[in-house]
N, C-alpha and C positions, 0 to 999 in steps of 0.2 A: 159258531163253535159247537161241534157235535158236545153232547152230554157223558160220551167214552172217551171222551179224549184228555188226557190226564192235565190235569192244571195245578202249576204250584204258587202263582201268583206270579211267580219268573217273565218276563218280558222273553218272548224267541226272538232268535237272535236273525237278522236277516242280512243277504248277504245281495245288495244289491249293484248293478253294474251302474258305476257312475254317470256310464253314456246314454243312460238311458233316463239322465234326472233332466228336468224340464229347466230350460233356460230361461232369459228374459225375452227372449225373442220365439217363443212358443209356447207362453202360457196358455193361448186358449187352446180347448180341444173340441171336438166334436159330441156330443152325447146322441143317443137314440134317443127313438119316438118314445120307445118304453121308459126310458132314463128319467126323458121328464115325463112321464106320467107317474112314475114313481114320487120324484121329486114334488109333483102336482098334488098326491096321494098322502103323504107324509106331511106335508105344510096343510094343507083343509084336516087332518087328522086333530092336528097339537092347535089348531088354530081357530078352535069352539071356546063361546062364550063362557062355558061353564070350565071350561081349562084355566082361560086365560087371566081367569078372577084371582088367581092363585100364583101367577106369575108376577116378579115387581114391576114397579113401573118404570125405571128405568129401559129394561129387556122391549116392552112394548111401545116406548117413544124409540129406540134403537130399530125397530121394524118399520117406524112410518119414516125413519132419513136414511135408512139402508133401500127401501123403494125395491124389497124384493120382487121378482114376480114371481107369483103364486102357483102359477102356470108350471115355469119350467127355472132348467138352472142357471144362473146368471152367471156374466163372463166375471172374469179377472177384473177386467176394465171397469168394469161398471161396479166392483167392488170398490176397487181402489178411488172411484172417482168421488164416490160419499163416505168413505172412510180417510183416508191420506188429508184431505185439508181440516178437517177436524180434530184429529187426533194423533196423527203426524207418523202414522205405522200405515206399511204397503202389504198387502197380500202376494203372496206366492207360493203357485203349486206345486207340488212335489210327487214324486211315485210312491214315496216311503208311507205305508200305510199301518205300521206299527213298528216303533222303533226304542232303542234305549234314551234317554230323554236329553244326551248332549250334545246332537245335529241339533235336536229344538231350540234349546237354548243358545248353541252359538247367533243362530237367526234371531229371535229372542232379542239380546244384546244389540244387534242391528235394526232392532224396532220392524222387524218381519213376523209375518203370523202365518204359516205354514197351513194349508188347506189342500188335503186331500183328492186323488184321481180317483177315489173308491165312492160307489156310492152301492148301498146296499142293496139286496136283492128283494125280490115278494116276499118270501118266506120268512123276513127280516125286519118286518115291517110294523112291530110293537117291538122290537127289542134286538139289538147288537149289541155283543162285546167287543167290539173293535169301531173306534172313532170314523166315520165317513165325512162324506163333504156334506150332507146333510147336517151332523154334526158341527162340522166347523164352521159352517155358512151360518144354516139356521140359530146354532146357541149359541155361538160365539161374538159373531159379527153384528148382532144389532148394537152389543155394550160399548165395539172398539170404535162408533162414529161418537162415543163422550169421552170426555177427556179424563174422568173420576177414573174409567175403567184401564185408558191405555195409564195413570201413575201407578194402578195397582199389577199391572204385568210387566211394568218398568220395575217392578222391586227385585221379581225374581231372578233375572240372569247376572245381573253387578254379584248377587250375593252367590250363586248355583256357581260361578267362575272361579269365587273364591274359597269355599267352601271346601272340605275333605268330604272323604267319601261317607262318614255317618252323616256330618250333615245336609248331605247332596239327598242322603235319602228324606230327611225331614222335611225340605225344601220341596220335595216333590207331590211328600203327601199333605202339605200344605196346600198347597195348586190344586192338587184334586180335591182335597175338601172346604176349598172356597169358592174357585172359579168353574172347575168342572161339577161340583153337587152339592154346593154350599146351600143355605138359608138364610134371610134377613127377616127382619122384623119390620112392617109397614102398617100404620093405621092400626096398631096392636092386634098383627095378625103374623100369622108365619106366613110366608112367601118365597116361591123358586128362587132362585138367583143363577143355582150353578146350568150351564151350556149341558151337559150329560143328561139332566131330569129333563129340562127342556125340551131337548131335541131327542128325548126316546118316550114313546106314549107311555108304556110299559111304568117307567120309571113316575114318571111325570103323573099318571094316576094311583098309583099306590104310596107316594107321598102323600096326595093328596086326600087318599084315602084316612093316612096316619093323623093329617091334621083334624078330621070329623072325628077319628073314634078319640084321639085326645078328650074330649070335649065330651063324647057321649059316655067313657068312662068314667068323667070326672078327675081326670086328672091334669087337665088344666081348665080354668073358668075363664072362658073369656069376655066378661067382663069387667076383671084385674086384670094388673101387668102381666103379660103372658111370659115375656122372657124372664121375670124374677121368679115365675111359679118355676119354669124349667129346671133354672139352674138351682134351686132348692131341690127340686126332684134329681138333679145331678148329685149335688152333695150329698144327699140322702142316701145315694146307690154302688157311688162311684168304685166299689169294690167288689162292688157285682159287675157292673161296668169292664173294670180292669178284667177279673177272668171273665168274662167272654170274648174280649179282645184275645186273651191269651188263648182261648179255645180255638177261635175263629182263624188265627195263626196254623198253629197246630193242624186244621184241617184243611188248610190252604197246602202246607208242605206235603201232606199227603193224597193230596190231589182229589179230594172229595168234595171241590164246591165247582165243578166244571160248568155252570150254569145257572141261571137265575132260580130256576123253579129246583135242581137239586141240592142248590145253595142253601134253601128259603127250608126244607126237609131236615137239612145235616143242623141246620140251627137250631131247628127245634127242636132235635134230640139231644142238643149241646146245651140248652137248658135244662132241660131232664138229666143230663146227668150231672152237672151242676149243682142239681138241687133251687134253681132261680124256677120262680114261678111264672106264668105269664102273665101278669097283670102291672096294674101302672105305668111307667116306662118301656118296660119290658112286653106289653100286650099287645103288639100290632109284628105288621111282617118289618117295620124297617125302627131302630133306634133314633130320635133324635134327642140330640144333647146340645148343650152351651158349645160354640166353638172355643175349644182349650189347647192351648200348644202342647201341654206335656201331656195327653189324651191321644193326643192326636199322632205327637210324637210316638209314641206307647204299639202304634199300628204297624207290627215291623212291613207288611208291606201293602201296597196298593191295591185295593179288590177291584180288577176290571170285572168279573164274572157277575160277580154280587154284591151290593152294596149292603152291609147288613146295619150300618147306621150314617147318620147327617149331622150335620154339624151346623147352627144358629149363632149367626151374629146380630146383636142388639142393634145393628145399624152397617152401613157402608161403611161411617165412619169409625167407627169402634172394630171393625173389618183390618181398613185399611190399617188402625194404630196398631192393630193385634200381628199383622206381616209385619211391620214395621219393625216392631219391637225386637222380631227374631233375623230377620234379614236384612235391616239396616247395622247392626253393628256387622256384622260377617263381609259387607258389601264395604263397610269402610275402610278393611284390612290393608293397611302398605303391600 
């Protein structure tokens, strides 16, 4: 996504010829030489010891029964063959390469997990805004050979079906701040969880980065509870927090965060005029907080461009009860 190119947060809208959407009798396709040396490129990138300390360990038993190769990109077949008896969801490819989210979700509901013809180009290669098969293979697909992971993407389409349009949008930014750039707590550390950080270097070292300066600012010790220091430091801010969410809106609608790096610029003068200092919480390039529904809620819309905070769950399971709580009742509706 060029840095000119206006961005409101808006999803474009795409208008694709249905005949051209991939069947069940044409999933696989052909890739270049260059394809998988990308694909080659991008997995030995994310895929260093000093990364992967930081990712959980669910993600990384998902990569030894997913049996990717390293090399190049794997078929459909060979997806589904270590995914489908484990956790009872099929893989299927699609043309649509950025869409409004209820083609996803109708599949979704069908226990389908939609994977991408796109895969990104050199240039692209610490950083997309737009989801590839890299994306969907590499972050996605190690979690859906466990079954913790296919209950937790089983929640959201019963409820996305039933839901009106506010809360189709809550539901969404839910997903993206759990499964696509979520955080857990492992070993009393913060750890990746979400497919987004993952699967983009970019992202995946400048989290990484936020968990060291935590630590070397002192605003969390980790050796206490880390997720109780957090969410004290949440309660603490949370109205600094709120406006910069409102800022961060604000500059989404008029089209000034088209990018990661001019994103990371417009924020820091969105604290400046704030008056929020950069320090504590607020001192690094990316926010992390407690995952909180009415926070979260709060994000009128999804930042593909720029993530300008994360959201930490005290566990899977404290994860899982927290979806639960908002899209199990919605899901139960007559």
């Amino acid at each position: 996504m060029a840095t000119n190119q206006m961005y409101t947060g808006d999803i474009a809208e795409q208008h694709i010829d249905p005949s051209k959407e991939y069947s069940s009798e044409n999933q696989e396709i052909s890739f270049s030489a260059e394809q998988h040396a990308i694909w080659a490129d991008l997995y030995a990138g994310v895929h260093q010891p000093y990364l992967l300390e930081h990712i959980c360990e669910e993600w990384k038993k998902g990569v030894s029964l997913l049996q990717l190769d390293p090399r190049g990109i794997s078929t459909v077949a060979h997806l589904n063959a270590n995914i489908t008896p484990r956790s009872g969801w099929r893989i299927e490819r699609t043309v649509v390469r950025y869409t409004m989210a209820d083609d996803w979700y109708k599949k979704f509901a069908n226990r389908v997990f939609l994977i991408t013809d796109y895969l990104r180009t050199r240039d692209q290669m610490e950083f997309t805004p737009e989801p590839d098969m890299f994306h969907d293979i590499f972050g996605h697909l190690p979690f859906l050979t466990q079954e913790f992971y296919a209950r937790i993407e089983d929640k959201f389409a019963p409820a996305y079906m039933k839901a009106n349009q506010e809360e189709r949008e809550v539901i969404k930014r839910l997903a993206w701040y759990s499964t696509e750039f979520g955080l857990i707590v492992q070993e009393n550390r913060f750890k990746v969880f979400g497919a987004g950080i993952i699967s983009g270097r970019k992202e995946l070292t400048r989290t990484i980065m936020e968990f060291y300066r935590l630590g070397r600012d002192n605003v969390i010790d980790f050796t206490h509870d880390v997720y109780k220091q957090l969410h004290h430091q949440f309660m603490a801010n949370k109205n600094k927090l709120f406006r910069i969410i409102d800022g961060v809106n604000a500059l989404h609608q008029k089209g000034q965060m088209s990018s990661a790096d001019a994103g990371w610029n417009v924020v820091l003068s969105l604290y400046q005029s704030l008056g929020i200092e950069q320090e504590g919480i607020f001192g690094g390039e990316v926010i992390i907080a407690p995952f909180d529904i009415e926070t979260i809620a709060r994000i009128p819309k999804t930042v593909y461009a720029f993530n300008p905070m994360l959201f930490v769950c005290e566990s899977l399971e404290q994860m899982d009860a927290l979806l639960e709580s908002y899209l199990g009742p919605i899901a139960a509706r007559k």
